[in-house]
N, C-alpha and C positions, 0 to 999 in steps of 0.2 A: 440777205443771208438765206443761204435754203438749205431750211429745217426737214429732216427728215420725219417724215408723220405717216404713222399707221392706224385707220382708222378701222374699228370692230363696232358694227350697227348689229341688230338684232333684237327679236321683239323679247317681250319681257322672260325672267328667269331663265332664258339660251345660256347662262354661265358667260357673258361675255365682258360681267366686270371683274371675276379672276382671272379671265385669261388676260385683259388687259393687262392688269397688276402684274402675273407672271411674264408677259412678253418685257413690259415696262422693264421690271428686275434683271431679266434677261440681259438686257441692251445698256441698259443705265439709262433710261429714259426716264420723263415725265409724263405722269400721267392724267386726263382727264377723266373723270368721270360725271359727264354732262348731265344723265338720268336725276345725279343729286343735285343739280341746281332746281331742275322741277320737282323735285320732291322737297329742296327746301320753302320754295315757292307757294309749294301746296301747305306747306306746315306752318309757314308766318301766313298765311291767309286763314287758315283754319285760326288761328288763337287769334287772330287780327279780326274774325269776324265778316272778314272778303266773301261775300259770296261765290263760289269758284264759273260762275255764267257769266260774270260783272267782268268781260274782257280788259276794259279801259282799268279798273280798278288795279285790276290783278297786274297787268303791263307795267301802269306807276309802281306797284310794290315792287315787282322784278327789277324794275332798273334798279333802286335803290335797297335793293337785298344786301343784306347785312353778312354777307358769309365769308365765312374763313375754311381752307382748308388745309390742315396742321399736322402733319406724321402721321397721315392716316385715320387723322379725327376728321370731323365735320360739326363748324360751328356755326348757331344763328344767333347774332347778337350777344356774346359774349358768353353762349349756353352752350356748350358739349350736347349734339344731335343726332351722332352717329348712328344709335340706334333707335331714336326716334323716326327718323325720315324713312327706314325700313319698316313703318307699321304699314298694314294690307291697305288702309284706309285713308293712308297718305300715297302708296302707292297709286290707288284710283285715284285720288285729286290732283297726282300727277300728272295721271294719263288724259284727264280732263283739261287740266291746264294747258297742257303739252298742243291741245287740241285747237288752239289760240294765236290767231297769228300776231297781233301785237306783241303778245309774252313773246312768244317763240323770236321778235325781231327785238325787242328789250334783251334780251340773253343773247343775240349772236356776236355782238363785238366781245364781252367776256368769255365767248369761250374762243375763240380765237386767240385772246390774248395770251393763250393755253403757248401756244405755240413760242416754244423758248430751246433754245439749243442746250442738252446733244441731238436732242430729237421730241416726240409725243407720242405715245399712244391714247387714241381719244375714244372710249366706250357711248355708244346712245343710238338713238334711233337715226340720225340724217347726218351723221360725221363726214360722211362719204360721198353724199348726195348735195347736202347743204352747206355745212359747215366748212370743210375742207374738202371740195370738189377736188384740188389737185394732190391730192395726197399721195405717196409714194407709192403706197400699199391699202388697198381694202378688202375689209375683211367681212362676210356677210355672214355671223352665228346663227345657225335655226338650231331645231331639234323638235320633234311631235311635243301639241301642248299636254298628252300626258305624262312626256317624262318629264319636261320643266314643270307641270305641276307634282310631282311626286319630289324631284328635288328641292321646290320652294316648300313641302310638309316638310319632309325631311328637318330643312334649317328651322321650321317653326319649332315643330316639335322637342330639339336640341334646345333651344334657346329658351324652352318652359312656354309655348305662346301654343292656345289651343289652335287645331288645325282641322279643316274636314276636306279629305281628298276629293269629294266629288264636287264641291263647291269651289275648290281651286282649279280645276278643267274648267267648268262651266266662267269662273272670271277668266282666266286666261285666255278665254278662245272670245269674250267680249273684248277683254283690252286689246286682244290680236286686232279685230273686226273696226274697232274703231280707230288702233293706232297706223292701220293701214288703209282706212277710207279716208283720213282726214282730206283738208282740201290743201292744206298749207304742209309740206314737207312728209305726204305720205309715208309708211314705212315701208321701205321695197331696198333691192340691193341696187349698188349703183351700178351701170353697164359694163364696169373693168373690173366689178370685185370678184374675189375667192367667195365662192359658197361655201359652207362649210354645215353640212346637217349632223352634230354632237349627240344625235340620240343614242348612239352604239361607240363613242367616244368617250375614251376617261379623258382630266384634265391635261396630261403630260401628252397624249399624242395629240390634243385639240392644238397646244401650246407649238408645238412643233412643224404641227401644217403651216400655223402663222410666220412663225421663225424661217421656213422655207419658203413661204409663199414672200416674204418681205427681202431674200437671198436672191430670190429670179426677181424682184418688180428692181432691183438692183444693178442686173445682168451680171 
């Protein structure tokens, strides 16, 4: 059967997992959002006691992660995590883990198995590259790491969670550095994707370029 899939890669905070969610609604799609398998990853190893270096460890935990994902919850092991796996500090042990080629090949048959008709939109760093190399449509989200770090204060700050702006530039442009040197599944756009730079972008014309750009990969 061929599933129609639009994949949205971009380094962290680009807004690439609402636009997911808004193209997904759009369409009547299914959505992935891959980022929170390594964030749950990072999170049952943090309470697990995993050291996040310990490759081989970390890869057993991953295959056998315990995760559910429920109208828009996200569970590990029978615990409601949603807003868990969004802590900064799980975020890093994400991008650490992310950094792992065992994990990262533990996790590619589950997200694939993402792929279920009307269609997917799949959000993360290698949707495009790795995961669904044939995708109908890719989508490559940037934006300067200071506006993604002003909009990741932003949601900190809303959410009651202390934030320091210059500390969130200063990680962001680390996890860039490392999420795009890695050796296994760099982050870069794939050779047929839409670039798309959302620094001067609200969400509904981000939402839109997607919607168009997935209208011509269509003919």
């Amino acid at each position: 059967m061929n599933i129609p899939i639009i994949t949205i890669d971009g380094p962290s905070a680009s807004g690439k997992g609402t636009i997911a969610e808004k193209v997904a609604a759009r369409l009547g799609f299914h959505v992935l959002d891959s980022g929170a398998l390594y964030r749950l990853t990072a999170l049952h190893a943090l309470r697990q006691g995993v050291d996040l270096s310990d490759e081989a460890a970390l890869a057993a935990l991953a295959a056998e992660l315990p995760a559910e994902f429920r109208a828009g919850e996200v569970w590990l092991g029978g615990e409601q995590v949603t807003q868990a796996i969004r802590a900064e500090a799980v975020g890093e042990g994400a991008s650490r883990v992310a950094a792992l080629p065992a994990v990262r090949e533990a996790l590619l048959a589950r997200q694939r198995a993402y792929a279920q008709a009307p269609g997917l939109v799949a959000d993360g760093r290698d949707m495009g590259t790795v995961v669904f190399p044939a995708a109908q449509t890719k989508v490559f989200l940037t934006a300067s790491p200071e506006a993604r770090a002003a909009r990741r204060h932003k949601q900190l700050i809303e959410k009651g969670n202390p934030a320091n702006l210059a500390d969130l530039v200063r990680d962001m442009r680390a996890r860039d550095a490392r999420d795009a040197q890695r050796a296994v599944a760099p982050l870069k756009p794939a050779p047929d994707a839409l670039v798309l730079d959302s620094t001067a972008m609200n969400i509904d014309q981000v939402v839109e370029a997607v919607l168009e750009g997935h209208r011509a990969s269509r003919g």
